[in-house]
C-alpha positions in Angstrom: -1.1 -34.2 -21.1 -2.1 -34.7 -24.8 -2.1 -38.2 -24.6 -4.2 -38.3 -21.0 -7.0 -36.1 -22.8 -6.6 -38.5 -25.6 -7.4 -41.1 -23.3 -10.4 -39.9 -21.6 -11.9 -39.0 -24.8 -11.8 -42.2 -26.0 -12.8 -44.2 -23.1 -15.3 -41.4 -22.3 -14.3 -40.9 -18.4 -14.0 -37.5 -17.1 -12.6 -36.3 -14.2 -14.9 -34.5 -11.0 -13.0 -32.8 -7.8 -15.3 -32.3 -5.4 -14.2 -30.2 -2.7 -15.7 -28.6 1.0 -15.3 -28.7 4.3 -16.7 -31.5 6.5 -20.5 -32.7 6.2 -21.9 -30.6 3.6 -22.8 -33.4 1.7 -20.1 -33.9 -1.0 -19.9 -37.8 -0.6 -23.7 -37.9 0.1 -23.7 -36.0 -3.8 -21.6 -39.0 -5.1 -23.8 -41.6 -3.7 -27.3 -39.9 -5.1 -25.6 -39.0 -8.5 -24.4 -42.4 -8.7 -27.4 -44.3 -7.7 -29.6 -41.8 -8.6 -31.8 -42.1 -5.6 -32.4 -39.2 -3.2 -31.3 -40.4 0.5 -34.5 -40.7 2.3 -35.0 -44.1 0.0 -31.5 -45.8 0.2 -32.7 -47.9 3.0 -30.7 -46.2 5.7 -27.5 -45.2 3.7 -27.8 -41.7 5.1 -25.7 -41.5 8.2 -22.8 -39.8 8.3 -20.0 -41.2 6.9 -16.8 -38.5 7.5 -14.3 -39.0 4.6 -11.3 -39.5 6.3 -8.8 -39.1 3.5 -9.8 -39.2 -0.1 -12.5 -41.4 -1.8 -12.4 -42.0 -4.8 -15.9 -43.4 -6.8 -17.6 -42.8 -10.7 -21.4 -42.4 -12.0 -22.6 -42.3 -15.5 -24.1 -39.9 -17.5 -27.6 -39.9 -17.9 -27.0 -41.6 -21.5 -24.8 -44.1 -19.7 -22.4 -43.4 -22.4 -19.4 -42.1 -20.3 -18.3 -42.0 -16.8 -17.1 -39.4 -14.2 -14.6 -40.2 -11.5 -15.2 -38.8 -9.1 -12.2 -37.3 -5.8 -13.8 -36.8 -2.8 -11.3 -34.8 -0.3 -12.0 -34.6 3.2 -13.4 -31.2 4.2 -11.5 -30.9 7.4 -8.7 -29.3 6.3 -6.6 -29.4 9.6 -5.9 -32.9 9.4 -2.4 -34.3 9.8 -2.3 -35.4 6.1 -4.3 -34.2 3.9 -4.8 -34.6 0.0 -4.3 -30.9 -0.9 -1.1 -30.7 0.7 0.5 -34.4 0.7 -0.9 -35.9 -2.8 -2.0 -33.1 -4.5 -0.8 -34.4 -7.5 -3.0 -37.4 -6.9 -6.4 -34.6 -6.1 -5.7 -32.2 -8.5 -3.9 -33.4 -12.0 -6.2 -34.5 -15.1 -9.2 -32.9 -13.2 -11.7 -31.9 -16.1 -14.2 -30.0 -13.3 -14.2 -28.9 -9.8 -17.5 -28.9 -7.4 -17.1 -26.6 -4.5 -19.8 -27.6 -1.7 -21.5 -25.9 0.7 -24.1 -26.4 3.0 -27.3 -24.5 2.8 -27.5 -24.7 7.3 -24.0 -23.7 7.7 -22.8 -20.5 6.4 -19.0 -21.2 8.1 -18.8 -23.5 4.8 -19.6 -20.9 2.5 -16.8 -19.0 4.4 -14.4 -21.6 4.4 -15.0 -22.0 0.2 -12.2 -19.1 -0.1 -9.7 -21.1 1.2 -10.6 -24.1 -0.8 -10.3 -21.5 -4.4 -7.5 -20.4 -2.8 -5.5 -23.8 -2.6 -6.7 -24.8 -5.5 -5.4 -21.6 -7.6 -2.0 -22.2 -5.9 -2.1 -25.8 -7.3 -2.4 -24.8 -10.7 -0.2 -22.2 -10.4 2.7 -23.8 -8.7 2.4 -26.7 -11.7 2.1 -24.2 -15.0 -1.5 -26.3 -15.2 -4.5 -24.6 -16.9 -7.3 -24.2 -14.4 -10.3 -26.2 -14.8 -13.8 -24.8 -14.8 -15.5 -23.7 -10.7 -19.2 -25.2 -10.3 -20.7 -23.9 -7.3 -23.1 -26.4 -5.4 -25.5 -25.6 -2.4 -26.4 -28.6 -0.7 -29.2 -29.0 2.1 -32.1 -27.5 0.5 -34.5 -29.5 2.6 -32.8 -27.7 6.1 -33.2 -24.2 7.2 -31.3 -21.4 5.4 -28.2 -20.1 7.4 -27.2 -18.1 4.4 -26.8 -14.4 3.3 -27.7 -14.8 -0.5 -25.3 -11.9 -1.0 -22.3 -13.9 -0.1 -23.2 -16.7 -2.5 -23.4 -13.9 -5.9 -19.6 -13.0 -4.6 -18.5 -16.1 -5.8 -20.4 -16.1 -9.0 -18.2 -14.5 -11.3 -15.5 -16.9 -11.3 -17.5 -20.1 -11.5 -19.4 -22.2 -14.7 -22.2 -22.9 -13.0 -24.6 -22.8 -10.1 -26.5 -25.6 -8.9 -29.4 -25.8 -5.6 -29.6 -29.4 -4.2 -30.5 -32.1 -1.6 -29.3 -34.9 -1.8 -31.8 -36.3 1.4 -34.9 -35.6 -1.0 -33.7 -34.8 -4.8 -34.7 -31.7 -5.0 -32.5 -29.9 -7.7 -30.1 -33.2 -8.0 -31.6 -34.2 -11.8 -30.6 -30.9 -13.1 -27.2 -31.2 -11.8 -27.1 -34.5 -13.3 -28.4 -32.9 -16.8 -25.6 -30.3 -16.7 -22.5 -33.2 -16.1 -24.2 -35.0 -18.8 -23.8 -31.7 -21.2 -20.4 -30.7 -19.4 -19.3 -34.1 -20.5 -20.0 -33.7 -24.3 -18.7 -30.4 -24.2 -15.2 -31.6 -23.0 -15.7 -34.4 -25.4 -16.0 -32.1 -28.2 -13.9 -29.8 -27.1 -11.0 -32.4 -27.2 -11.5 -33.2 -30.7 -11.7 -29.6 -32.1 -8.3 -29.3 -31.1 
């Protein structure tokens, strides 16, 4: 693993997991971090698009000095195959952050969050692996609230950071981007005072 954190240091790529259940927005995320245009002006590249297995994409930093790579699981967790269970190895090793997504109009995916922590934990534990660092991302800030507040500062304690977004209008999306930018350097660094 040594050498892997080696590598990412020195070709500056970092690795994001971005995990949910289904249409709260996490490949919508990837597409306005990466071309860092809200949805309402990508020309129509709003519908949406269920990710069926993984996808797998990158965006810069806001220096354009290193690059995240993204994982994109799909959010319906009852599929035949799935990523957590049939590649996790693939989802889950070398991951250098984790986004868990939920939608600001659909509490259920707040709900369903527990069980994403909850495979995730096993993962790590299962494979010996250090844990890497929660961010917490509400999504849909442009649609009606659905969601007790309460239930969001439950999951605060365990997480690095907490971000309020939309991805149809930008609202709350440059911050985000500001905070990978910083996350980046600090991994950076972080690698070299070891």
């Amino acid at each position: 693993m040594e050498y892997l954190e080696f590598v990412k240091s020195f070709k500056k790529i970092r690795k994001i997991l971005i995990l949910g259940s289904g249409a709260v927005g996490k490949t919508s995320l990837t597409k306005v971090l990466k071309s860092e245009l809200p949805l309402k002006d990508m020309n129509g590249d709003c519908d949406y698009n269920r990710t069926l297995f993984v996808e797998i994409d990158q965006f810069k930093t806001k220096d354009k000095k290193g690059t995240f790579q993204v994982i994109d699981l799909a959010g319906q967790l009852g599929l035949p195959i799935h990523a957590t269970r049939d590649t996790p190895k693939l989802a889950f090793s070398a991951v250098d952050l984790i986004c868990f997504v939920f939608s600001k109009d659909n509490a259920q995916s707040l709900i369903d969050l527990n069980q994403w922590v909850n495979i995730t934990n096993n993962y790590y534990q299962k494979t010996n692996s250090k844990v890497p660092p929660f961010i917490l991302i509400k999504n849909k800030m442009d649609l009606e609230n659905n969601i007790d507040d309460s239930l969001v500062e439950l999951m605060m304690s365990s997480i690095k950071g907490y971000f309020e977004i939309s991805c149809y209008d930008g609202k709350g999306v440059e911050e985000l981007k500001k905070w990978f930018s910083e996350f980046f350097i600090e991994c950076n660094n972080g690698y070299r005072e070891k």
